[in-house]
N, C-alpha and C positions, 0 to 999 in steps of 0.2 A: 327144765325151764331155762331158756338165755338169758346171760347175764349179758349187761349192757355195761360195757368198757368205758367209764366217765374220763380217761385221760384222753379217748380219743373221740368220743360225742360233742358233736357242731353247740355252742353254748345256743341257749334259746335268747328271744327276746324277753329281758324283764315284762314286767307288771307294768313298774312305771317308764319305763324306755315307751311301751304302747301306747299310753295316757300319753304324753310327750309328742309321741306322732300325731297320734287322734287329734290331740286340740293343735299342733301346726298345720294341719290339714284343712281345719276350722277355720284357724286365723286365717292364713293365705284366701281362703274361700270368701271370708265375710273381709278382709281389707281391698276385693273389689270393688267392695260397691261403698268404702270409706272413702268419697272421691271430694276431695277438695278443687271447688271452683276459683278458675284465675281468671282474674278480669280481663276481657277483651279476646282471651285464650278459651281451651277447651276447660275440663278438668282433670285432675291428676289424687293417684292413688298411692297409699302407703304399701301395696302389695310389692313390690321388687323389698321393699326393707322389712319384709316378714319373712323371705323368701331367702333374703342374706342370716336373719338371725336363724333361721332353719339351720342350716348348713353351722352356723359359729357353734349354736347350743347342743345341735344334734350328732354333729361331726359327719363325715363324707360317706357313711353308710344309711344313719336312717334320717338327715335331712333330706335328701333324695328321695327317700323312701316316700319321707310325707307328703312335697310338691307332686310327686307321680301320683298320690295316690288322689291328689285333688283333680289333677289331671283326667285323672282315668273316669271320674267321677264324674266329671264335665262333658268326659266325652261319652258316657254311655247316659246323659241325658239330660242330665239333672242343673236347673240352672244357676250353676253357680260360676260359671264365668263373667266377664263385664257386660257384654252383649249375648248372655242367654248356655244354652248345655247345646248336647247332639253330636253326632259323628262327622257332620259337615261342617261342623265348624275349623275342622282341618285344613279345610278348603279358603277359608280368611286368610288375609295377608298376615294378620295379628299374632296366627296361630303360633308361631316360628318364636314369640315368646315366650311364651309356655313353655314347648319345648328348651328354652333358654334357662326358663329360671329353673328345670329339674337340673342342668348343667351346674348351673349357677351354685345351686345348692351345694352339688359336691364340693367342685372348683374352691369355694371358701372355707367348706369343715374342713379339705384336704390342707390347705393352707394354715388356716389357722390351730390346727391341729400338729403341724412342726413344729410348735415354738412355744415358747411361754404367752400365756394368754395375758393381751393388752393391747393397748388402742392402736400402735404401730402394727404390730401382728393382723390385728384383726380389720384394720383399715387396706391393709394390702390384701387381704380375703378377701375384702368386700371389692376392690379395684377388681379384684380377678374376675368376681363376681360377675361385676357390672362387663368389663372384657368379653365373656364369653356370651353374656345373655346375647348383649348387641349383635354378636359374631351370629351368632345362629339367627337370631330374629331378624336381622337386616336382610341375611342372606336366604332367608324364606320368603320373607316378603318380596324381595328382586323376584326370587323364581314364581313363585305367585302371580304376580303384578305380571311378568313378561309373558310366559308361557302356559300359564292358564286363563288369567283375566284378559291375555291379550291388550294388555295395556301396556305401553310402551312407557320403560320409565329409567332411569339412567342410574348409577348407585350412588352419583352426586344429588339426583331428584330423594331417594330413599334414604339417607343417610341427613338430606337437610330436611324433612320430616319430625324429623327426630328433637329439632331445635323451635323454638326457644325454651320449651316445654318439658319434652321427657328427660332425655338428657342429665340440664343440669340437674333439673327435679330429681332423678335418681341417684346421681354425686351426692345429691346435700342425703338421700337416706344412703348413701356408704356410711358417710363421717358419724351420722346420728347412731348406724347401727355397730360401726366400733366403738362409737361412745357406750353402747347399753350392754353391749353382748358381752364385754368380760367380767360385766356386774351381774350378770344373773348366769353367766356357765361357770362361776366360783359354787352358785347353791347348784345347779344340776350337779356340776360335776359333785360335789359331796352326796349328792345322795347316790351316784351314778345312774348312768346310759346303758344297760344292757351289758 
């Protein structure tokens, strides 16, 4: 019979590290359609600040994990996106933040994951955070809008898109999500992450 070498077998994922994903997978999914209406504006979502506490709570391996796995979820049908599921939703300008926030996820456990956990720490996670989604999601959109839609649109047009609304809307869930995150990954981390 073989014997299995526990000094050199891949550790597994806990019990509750899975619980942990399962329900950030949940949150992210159900804080789209949590859409707070602005007057005169469109409405705007707590999902980028589910998306950062992913990443602070879960750390730079399975906050990614969970955002992808909503991800995945969205795209083989199921509507849990803002505007609906499916494989063509790829095809949206929108998509490119999706793609942003599985980035995003890392970008901030990885960060905040260096240091001792606290609002500095974890407000410069969430910057990164916000940093990368942007990066990737503007720069979808451009390629999107240009050479698929054939809509001709400048990165000063895509980038002021982005204003009055999302933007700083997403700054104020940075500040709220270094506010919460190093009060609730004191209890994760005691029970641990996998």
């Amino acid at each position: 019979m073989e014997q299995i070498n526990t000094a050199t077998a891949k550790p597994r994922m806990s019990t509750y590290t899975l619980v942990l994903c399962s329900l950030f997978t949940a949150l992210v999914a159900v804080s789209a359609f949590i859409q707070i209406p602005v007057p005169y504006m469109d409405y705007f979502t707590l999902q980028f600040g589910v998306v950062l506490l992913a990443g602070m709570l879960l750390g730079p391996k399975y906050g990614p994990l969970s955002v992808a796995v909503y991800v995945l979820l969205g795209l083989i049908g199921l509507p849990i996106f803002a505007a609906g599921g499916g494989f063509s939703y790829v095809l949206r300008p929108s998509f490119g933040y999706l793609l942003g926030f599985i980035a995003a996820a890392f970008v901030t456990g990885l960060v905040c994951q260096s240091g001792k956990p606290g609002f500095v720490r974890y407000l410069l996670g969430a910057l990164a955070g916000f940093g990368v989604t942007y990066l990737i999601g503007l720069t979808y959109k451009y390629c999107i809008l240009n050479f698929y839609l054939h809509t001709p649109a400048t990165w000063l047009v895509v980038l002021a898109a982005c204003f009055p609304l999302d933007m700083p809307g997403d700054l104020l869930l940075c500040v709220l999500s270094a506010l919460i995150g190093p009060r609730f990954y004191k209890w994760t981390a005691r029970k641990g992450r996998g």
